[in-house]
C-alpha positions, 0 to 999 in steps of 0.5 A, spaced: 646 838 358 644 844 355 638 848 358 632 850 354 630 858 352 623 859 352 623 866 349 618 871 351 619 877 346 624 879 341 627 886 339 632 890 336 633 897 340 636 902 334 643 903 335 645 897 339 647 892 337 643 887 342 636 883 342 632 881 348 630 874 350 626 875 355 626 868 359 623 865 365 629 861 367 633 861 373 642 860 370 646 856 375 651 861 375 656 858 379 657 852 375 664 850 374 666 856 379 671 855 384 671 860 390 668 866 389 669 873 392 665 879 391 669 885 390 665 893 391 669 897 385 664 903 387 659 905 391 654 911 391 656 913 384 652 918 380 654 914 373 660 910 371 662 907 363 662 901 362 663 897 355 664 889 353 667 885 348 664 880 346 657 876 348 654 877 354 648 878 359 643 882 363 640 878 368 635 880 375 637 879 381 634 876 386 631 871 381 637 871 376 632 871 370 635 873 362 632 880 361 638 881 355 643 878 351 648 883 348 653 881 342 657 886 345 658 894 348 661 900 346 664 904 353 657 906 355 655 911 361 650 907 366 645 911 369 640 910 375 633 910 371 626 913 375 624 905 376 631 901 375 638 902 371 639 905 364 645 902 360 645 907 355 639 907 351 636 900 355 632 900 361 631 895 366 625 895 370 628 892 377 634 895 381 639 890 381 642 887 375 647 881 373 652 882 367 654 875 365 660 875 359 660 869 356 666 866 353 672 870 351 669 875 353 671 882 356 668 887 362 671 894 362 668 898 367 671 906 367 677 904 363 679 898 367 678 890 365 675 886 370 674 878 369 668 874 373 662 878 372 659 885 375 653 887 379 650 893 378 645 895 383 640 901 384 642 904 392 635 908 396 639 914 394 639 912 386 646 912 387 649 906 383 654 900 387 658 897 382 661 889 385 666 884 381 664 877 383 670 874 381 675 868 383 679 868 389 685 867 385 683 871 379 682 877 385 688 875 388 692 877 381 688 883 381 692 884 387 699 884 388 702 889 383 698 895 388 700 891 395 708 889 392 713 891 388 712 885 381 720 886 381 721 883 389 724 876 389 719 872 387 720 869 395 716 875 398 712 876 391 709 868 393 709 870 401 705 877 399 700 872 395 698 867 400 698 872 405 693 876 400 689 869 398 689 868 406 686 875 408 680 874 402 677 868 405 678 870 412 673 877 409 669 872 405 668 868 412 665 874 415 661 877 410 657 872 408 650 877 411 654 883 407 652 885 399 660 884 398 666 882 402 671 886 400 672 894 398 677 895 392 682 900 397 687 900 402 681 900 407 681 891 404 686 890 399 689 895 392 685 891 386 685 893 379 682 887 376 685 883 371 689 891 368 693 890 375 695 883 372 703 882 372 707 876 368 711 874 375 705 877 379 701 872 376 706 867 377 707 867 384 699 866 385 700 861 380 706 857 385 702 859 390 694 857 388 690 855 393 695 856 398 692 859 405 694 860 412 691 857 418 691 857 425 686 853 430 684 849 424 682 857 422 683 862 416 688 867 420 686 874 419 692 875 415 694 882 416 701 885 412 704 892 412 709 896 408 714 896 413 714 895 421 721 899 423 724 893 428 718 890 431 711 888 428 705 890 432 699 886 437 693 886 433 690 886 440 692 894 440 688 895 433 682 890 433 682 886 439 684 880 435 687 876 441 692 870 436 699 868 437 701 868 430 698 877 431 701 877 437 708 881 434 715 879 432 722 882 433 723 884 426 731 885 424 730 885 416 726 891 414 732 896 416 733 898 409 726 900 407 725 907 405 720 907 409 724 906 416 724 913 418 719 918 416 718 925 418 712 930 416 710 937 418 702 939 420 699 946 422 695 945 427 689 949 425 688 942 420 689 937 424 685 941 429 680 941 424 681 935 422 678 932 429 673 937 429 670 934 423 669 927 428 666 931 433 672 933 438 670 941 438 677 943 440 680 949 440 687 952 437 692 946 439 698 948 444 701 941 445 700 934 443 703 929 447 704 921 447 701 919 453 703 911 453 706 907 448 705 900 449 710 894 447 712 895 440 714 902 442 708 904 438 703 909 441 697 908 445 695 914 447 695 921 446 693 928 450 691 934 446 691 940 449 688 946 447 690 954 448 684 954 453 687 949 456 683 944 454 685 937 455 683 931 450 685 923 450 685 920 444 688 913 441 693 913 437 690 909 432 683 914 431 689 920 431 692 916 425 686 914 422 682 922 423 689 925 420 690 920 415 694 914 414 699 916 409 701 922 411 701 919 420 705 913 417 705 909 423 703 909 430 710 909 433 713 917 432 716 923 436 712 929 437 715 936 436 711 943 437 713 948 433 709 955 435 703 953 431 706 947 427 709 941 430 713 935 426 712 929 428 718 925 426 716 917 426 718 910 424 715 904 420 710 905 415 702 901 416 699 899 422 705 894 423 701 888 424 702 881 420 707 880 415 712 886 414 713 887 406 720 890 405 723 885 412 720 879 407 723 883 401 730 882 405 728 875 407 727 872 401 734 877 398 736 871 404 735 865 402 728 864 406 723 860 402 716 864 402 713 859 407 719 861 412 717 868 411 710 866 412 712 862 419 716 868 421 711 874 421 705 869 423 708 865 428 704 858 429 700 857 423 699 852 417 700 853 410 694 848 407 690 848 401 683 852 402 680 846 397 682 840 402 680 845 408 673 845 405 673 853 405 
């Protein structure tokens, strides 16, 4: 049933092709949707760009309430205004606003499409949040070209989809309180919006739509990594999430992975630094030694010991996260002092929880269809329909 506009004020601001329709109605803007997810595709920006192809409108938020209808938008720059949010040379008083495509339209944001629709808010620091309200599946399509390679078998592609469908209920369920449920980074998952789209990526999402995982009548979640080198971890080590399916499996498949063995040179005086940024207040570092490992050979402790004779206990996990994840490729690595350098020389690459990518790879090389794969790396868990789940 079409719903009836009161307009308030009509206008046409000189070089934008745009008119105003004031209206004191509220859109029911999850009509027809499926399960969305709200995805932070910047926070505390300066200024972003922004263009639309096609139809589209501004709306307040709370409330919800038009404040424009655009036919369209050249790449613009968005600003933060003194009281609101300036899309280029329009205004709007209030410090959250809702950009609502219409049909057939398009959303780039920095050069990137998106599907869905953008929220644009106005942070205490005048700084801007850009968040993606998208649908799960869509989400889920702006995914898997960054977290697997579209050329794998298909197999490990439909496994990496529903781990990744999987992990983003299991985000929405915990941020429901949150202004978004997921960062588009490696600290959530890689997403690109519908850029990032690949014809057999979108096809595994497609032969696995709806699909997630569940254990105790739960969402799982789904952690997955690149490669675990023999053994997936206890996510009791990381998080302190207690489940059997994340307690670790023995994994034989991943021994061909480029990234099984790794090794990377450090001077010390940066990784020193490093630690000092996070409140340590080390001296010059003469040694650091792995204290404990715990059952998947990964390390649980380090001691650090300066050249004064200082000694510091720290965690593996806040070691790799302090120096970085990428370049600490995993917890599970020898240290070798070099005067003032030292080498680690490590296996596996990620935190090692959940699904092991390239032992998937090679699974699915195998023969394992991608609920076999799945049932492997998260031991006791149903693949069923989030629809008939009720999620």
């Amino acid at each position: 049933m079409a719903k009836k506009i009161k307009i308030i004020s009509l206008s046409l601001p000189y070089l934008m092709p745009v008119f105003l329709l004031l209206a004191v109605f509220k859109i029911d803007v999850d009509a027809g949707r499926g399960q969305n997810i709200r995805v932070a595709i910047l926070t505390d920006a300066k200024e972003f760009h922004l263009s639309v192809r096609g139809n589209f409108k501004v709306v307040s938020l709370p409330g919800e309430k038009v404040l424009s209808t655009w036919y369209s938008l050249p790449r613009s720059v968005i600003t933060s205004a003194e009281n609101g949010i300036k899309i280029a040379k329009q205004e709007y008083p209030v410090a959250r606003i809702k950009i609502i495509p219409q049909k057939d339209s398009s959303i780039n944001v920095d050069n990137r499409r998106y599907r869905g629709e953008i929220d644009i808010i106005q942070n205490a620091n005048k700084s801007l949040t850009v968040i993606n309200t998208v649908d799960v599946e869509d989400y889920v399509r702006g995914i898997l070209y960054h977290e697997i390679s579209h050329r794998w078998p298909l197999e490990a592609i439909k496994a990496q989809a529903v781990a990744a469908r999987t992990y983003a209920f299991y985000r929405i369920k915990n941020n429901k309180k949150n202004l978004f449920d997921v960062t588009d980074d490696i600290y959530s998952q890689v997403y690109g919006g519908s850029t990032s789209e690949r014809y057999r990526t979108n096809l595994a999402v497609e032969r696995t739509k709806g699909l997630v995982m569940i254990y105790n009548n739960d969402v799982l979640p789904a952690y997955y990594h690149a490669t675990c080198a023999g053994m997936t971890e206890d996510a009791v080590q990381l998080w302190k999430t207690n489940l059997a399916p994340l307690k670790g499996v023995v994994c034989s498949f991943c021994a061909n992975s480029p990234h099984f063995r790794w090794k990377k040179n450090f001077r010390s005086k940066d990784v020193q630094d490093k630690l000092n940024a996070k409140g340590y207040l080390l001296g010059l570092i003469k040694e650091i030694i792995v204290e404990k490992r715990n059952k998947s050979d990964r390390i649980e402790t380090l001691k650090i010991v300066t050249r004064d004779n200082q000694e510091v206990v720290i965690s593996g996990k806040d070691f790799r996260d302090i120096i970085g994840p990428n370049l600490v490729r995993s917890n599970n690595y020898a240290v070798f002092m070099k005067g003032y350098y030292f080498d680690l020389i490590g296996k596996g690459w990620g935190h090692g929880v959940g699904l092991c990518q390239w032992g998937a790879k090679e699974m699915a090389h195998e023969r394992y269809l991608f609920e076999e794969i799945l049932k492997f790396y998260y031991p006791g868990v149903k693949i069923v329909s989030y629809e008939a789940k009720g999620f």
